[in-house]
Structure formats: structure tokens, C-alpha cells
DRENNUBA-554525 format. One record per residue: x, y, z of N, C-alpha, C, O in turn. Coordinates in steps of 0.2 Angstrom, whole numbers, plus 2048, in hexadecimal, padded with zeros to 3 digits. Example, Ala and Ser with C-alpha at 12.3 -4.5 7.8 and 13.67 -1.06 7.14 Angstrom:
2
8427E482783E7EA8278427F08278477EF82A;8407F58238447FB824840800827843806828;
***
This chain:
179
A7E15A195A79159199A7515F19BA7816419C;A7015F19BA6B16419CA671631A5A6415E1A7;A671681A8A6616B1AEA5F16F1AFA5E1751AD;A5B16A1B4A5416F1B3A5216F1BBA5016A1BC;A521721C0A4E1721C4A471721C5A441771C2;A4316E1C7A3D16F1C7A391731CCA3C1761D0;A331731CCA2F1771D2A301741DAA301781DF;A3216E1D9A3616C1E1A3C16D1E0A4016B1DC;A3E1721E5A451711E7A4716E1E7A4416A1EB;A4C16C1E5A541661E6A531611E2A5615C1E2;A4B1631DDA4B15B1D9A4E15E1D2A4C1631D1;A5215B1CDA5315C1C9A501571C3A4F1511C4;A4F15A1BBA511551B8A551551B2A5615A1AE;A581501B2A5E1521AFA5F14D1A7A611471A7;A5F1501A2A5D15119CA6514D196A67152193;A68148196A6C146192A6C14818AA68146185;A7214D18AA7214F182A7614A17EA7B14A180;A75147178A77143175A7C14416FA7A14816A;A7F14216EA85143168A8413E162A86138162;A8214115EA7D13C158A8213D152A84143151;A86138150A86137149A8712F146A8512A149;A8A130140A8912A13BA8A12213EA8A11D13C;A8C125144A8C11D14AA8611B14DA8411514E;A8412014EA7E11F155A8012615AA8312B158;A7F12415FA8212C163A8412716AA8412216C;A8912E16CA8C12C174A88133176A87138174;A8612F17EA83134183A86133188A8712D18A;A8813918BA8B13A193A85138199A8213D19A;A8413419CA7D1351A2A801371A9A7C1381AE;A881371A9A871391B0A8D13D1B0A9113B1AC;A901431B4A961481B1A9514A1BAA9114C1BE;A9C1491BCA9D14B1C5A9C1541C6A991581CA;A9F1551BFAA215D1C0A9B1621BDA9A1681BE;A9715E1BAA901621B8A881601BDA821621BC;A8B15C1C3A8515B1C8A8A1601CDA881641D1;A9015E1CCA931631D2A9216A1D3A9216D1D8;A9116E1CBA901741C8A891741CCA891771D1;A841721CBA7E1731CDA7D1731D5A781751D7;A811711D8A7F16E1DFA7E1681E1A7C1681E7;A7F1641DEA7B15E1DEA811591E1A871581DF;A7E1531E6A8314E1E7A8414D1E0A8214E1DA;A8C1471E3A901461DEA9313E1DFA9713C1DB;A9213C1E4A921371E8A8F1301E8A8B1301ED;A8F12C1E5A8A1281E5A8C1221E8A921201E5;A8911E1ECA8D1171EDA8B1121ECA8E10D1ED;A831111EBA8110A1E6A7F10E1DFA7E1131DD;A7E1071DEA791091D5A761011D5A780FB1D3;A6F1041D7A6B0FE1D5A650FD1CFA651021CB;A620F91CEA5E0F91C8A560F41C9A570EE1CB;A520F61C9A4C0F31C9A480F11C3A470F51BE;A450EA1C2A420E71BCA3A0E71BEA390E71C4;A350E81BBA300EA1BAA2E0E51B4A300E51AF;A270DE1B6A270DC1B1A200DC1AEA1F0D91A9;A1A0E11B1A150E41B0A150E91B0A170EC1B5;A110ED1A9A0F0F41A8A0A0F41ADA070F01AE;A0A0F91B1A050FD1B8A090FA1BEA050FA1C3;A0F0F81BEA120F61C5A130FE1C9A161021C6;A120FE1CEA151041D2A181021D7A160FE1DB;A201051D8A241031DEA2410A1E1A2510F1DD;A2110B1E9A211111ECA1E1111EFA1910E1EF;A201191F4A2311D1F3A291191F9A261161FD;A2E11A1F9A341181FBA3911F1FDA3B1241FA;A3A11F204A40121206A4312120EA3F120212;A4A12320FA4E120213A4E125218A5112A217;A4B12521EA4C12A223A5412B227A5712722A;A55131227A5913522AA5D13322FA5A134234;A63132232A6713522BA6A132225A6E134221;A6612E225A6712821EA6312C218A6312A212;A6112F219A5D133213A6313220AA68134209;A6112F207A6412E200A611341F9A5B1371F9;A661351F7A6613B1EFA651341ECA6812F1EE;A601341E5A6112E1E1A5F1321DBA5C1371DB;A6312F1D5A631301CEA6012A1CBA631251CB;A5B12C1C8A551271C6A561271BDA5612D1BA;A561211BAA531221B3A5011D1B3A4E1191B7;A4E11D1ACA4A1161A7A4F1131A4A521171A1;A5010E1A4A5610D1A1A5310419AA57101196;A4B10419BA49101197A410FE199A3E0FB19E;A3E101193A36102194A3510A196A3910F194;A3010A19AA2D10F19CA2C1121A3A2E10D1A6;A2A1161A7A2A1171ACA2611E1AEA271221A9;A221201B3A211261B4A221241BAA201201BE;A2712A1BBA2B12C1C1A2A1311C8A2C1361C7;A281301CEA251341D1A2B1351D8A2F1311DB;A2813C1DAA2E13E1E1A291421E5A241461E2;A2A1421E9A261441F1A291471F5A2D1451F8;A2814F1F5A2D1541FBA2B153203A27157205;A2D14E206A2E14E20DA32152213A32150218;A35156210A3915B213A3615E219A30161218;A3815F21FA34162222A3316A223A2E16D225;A3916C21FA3B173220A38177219A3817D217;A37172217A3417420FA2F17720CA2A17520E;A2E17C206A29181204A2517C201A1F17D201;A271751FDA261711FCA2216A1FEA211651FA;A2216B204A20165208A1C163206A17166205;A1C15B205A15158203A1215A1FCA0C1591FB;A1515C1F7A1515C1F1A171591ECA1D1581EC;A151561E8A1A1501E3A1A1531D9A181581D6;A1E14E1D9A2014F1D2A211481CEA231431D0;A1E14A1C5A1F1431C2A221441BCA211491B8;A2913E1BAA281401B3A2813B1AEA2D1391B0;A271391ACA281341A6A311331A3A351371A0;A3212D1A6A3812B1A4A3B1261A0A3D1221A5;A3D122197A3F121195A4611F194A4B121198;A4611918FA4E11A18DA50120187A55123185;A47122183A4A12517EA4D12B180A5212D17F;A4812E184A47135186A4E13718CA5013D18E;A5013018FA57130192A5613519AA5A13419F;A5213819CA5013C1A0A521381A6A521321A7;A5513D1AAA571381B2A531401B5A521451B2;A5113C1BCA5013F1C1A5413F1C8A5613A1CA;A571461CBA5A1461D0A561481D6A5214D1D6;A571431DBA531421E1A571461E7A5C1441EA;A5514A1E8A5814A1F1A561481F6A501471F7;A5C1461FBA58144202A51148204A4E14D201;A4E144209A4714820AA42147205A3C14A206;A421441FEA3D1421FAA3A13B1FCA3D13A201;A361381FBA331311F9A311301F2A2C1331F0;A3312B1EDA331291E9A311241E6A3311F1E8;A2D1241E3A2A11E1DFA2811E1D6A281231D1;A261171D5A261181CCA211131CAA2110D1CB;A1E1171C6A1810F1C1A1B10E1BBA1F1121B8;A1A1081B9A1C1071B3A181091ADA121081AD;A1A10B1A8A1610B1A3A1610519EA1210419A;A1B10319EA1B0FC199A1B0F519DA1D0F51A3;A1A0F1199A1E0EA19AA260EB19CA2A0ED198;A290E91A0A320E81A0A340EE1A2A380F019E;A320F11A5A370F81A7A3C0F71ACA3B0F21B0;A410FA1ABA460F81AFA491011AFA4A1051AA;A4A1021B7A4D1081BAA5310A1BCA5310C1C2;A5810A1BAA5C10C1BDA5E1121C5A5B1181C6;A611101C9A621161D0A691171D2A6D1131D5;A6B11D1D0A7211E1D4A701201DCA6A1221DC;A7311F1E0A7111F1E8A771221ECA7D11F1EC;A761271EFA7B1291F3A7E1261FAA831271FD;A771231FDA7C11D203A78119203A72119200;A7C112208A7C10E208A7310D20AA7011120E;A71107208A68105208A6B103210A70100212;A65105215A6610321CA5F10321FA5C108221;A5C0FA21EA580F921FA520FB223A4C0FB221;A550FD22BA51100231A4F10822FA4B10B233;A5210C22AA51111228A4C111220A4A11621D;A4B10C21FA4910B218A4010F21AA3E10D220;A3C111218A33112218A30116212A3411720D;A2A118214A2711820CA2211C20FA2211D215;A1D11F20AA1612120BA1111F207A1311E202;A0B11F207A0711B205A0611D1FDA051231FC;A0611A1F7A0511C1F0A0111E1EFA021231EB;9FB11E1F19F511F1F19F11261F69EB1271F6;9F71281F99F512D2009EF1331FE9F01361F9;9EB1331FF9E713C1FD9EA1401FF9E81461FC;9F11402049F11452059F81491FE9FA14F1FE;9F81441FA9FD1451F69F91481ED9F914C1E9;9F51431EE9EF13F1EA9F41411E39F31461DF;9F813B1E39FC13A1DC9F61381D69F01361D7;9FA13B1CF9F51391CB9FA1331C79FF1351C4;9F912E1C99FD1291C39FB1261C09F61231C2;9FD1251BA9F91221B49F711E1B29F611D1AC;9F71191B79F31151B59F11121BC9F21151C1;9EE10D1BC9E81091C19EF1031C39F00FF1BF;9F31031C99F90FE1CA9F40F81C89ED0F81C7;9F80F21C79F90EB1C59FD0E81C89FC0E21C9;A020EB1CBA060E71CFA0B0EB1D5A100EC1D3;A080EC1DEA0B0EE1E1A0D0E91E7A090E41E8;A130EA1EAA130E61F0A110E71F7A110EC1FA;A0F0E11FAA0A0E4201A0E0E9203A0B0EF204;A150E8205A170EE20AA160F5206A150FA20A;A160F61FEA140FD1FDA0D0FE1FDA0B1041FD;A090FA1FEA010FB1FEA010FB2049FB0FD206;A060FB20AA040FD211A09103217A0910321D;A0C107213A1010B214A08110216A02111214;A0C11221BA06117220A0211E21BA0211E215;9FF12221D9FD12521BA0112B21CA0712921E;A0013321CA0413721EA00139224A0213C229;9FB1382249F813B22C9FA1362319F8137237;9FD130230A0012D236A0712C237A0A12823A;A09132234A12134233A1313B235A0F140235;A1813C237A1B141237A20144235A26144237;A1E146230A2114822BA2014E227A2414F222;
***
């Protein structure tokens, strides 16, 4: 497995190397002692999965306030996805900056989230479905978001949504947060 840090701190993306021969190949996607090497939780206690049944659906941005804050390991695990995270940190060089990547099953690419992000994903195909490792428990009255749409973020996503839910079409803006 391959280890990239990107321009936000704490976000990683983490690149599965595959073992190809005359069978097909075996790929490792999750190793305790090579997220542990980097720093990286190691802990996870759910593992949820999202189905997606229109290209241009966007679920987000999504995250859990404090001390509930969750680490999530995000892939595609069928179709497509562009994948998007939000540095809400407060203490951060990075605050208020986001990042995207395009995530497949070919291409295998996970994304690692730290607390303090907000997260969200358009689909790019028909049938995407996402996998999340999650490091605590989903805990409703902590659950919030911010707006998809924010200027103050001004996400480019790729496409024109088709399908979001009222409550992500009404997550606040950032100038009515504190954050």
C-alpha cells in the first residue's frame, strides 16, 4: 500500500498495490501496522456502505461534532465517485480549504479522513456504491454538515447535482457557524 499525504494535513490518500498473476491479483486494502507507521488511527468500529442510484447524486458535506468527531476511510467500491473533504479545524493552516479525488473500484484509491473534516461525494455514474470505515459510534445529536454549495468553500464538482436531500440542501452556510 502506498502512503501520500496531501496538501491538508491529516488527509491521506492511500493507493492499494496489487499482486497480479495468471489468477487475477490479491490486493491488501487495509494493514493495522502500515496506518499505524504513518500515524494514522487504527481503530475502527463501524463499516458502513452507501448506494447511489443516479449519476450526479451528491451526499454532503457530513460531519460529527466534538467529541464525536470520526476518522473515516472512504472508497468506491462500485461505479464512480468524486470524492470531496473540508478542513474545519479550528487551529488549522488549512481551515476552510477542501480537496477532491476521483474514486473507483479500478483505480482502488481510498481516502483517509480525520476528525475535523466534513465530507461529502457526487457520483459519477449510475450505481455507485461507497464504502466507510468509521472510527466511533454515529451519534445522532452530534451528526451536522455545511452547505454543498457554500461560496465560501466554492467546491468545483462535476457535475450539476440530480439528486440531493432536503436536509443536505439546508445545512447552514459557514458564515452562520462557527467554525
Amino acid at each position: 500500500m502506498q502512503f501520500t499525504e496531501t496538501e491538508l494535513s491529516g488527509v491521506w490518500l492511500i493507493e492499494p498495490r496489487p499482486i497480479l498473476d495468471d489468477r487475477g491479483s490479491f490486493t491488501r486494502i487495509f494493514c493495522e501496522k502500515e496506518l499505524a507507521d504513518c500515524g494514522l488511527a487504527t481503530r475502527f468500529v463501524q463499516h458502513s456502505r452507501s448506494h447511489s442510484a443516479q449519476k450526479g447524486t451528491l451526499r454532503g458535506m457530513h460531519y460529527q461534532q466534538e467529541p464525536y468527531g470520526e476518522v473515516k476511510i472512504v472508497s468506491c467500491i462500485s461505479g464512480a465517485i468524486y470524492d470531496v473533504v473540508i478542513d474545519l479545524r479550528p487551529d488549522s493552516l488549512t481551515r476552510h480549504r477542501w480537496i477532491g479525488f476521483e474514486l473507483t473500484p479500478q483505480n482502488m484509491r481510498q481516502v483517509y479522513i480525520p476528525a475535523g473534516f466534513a465530507h461529502g461525494f457526487q457520483t459519477l455514474s449510475d450505481n455507485a456504491e461507497v464504502s466507510y470505515l468509521i472510527s466511533q459510534f454515529y451519534t445522532p445529536h452530534a451528526s451536522t454538515g455545511v452547505r454543498y454549495n457554500d461560496p465560501a468553500f466554492s467546491i468545483n464538482w462535476p457535475l450539476m447535482p440530480t439528486t440531493i436531500s432536503t436536509k443536505d440542501r439546508a445545512w447552514p452556510l459557514l458564515a452562520k457557524l462557527v467554525c
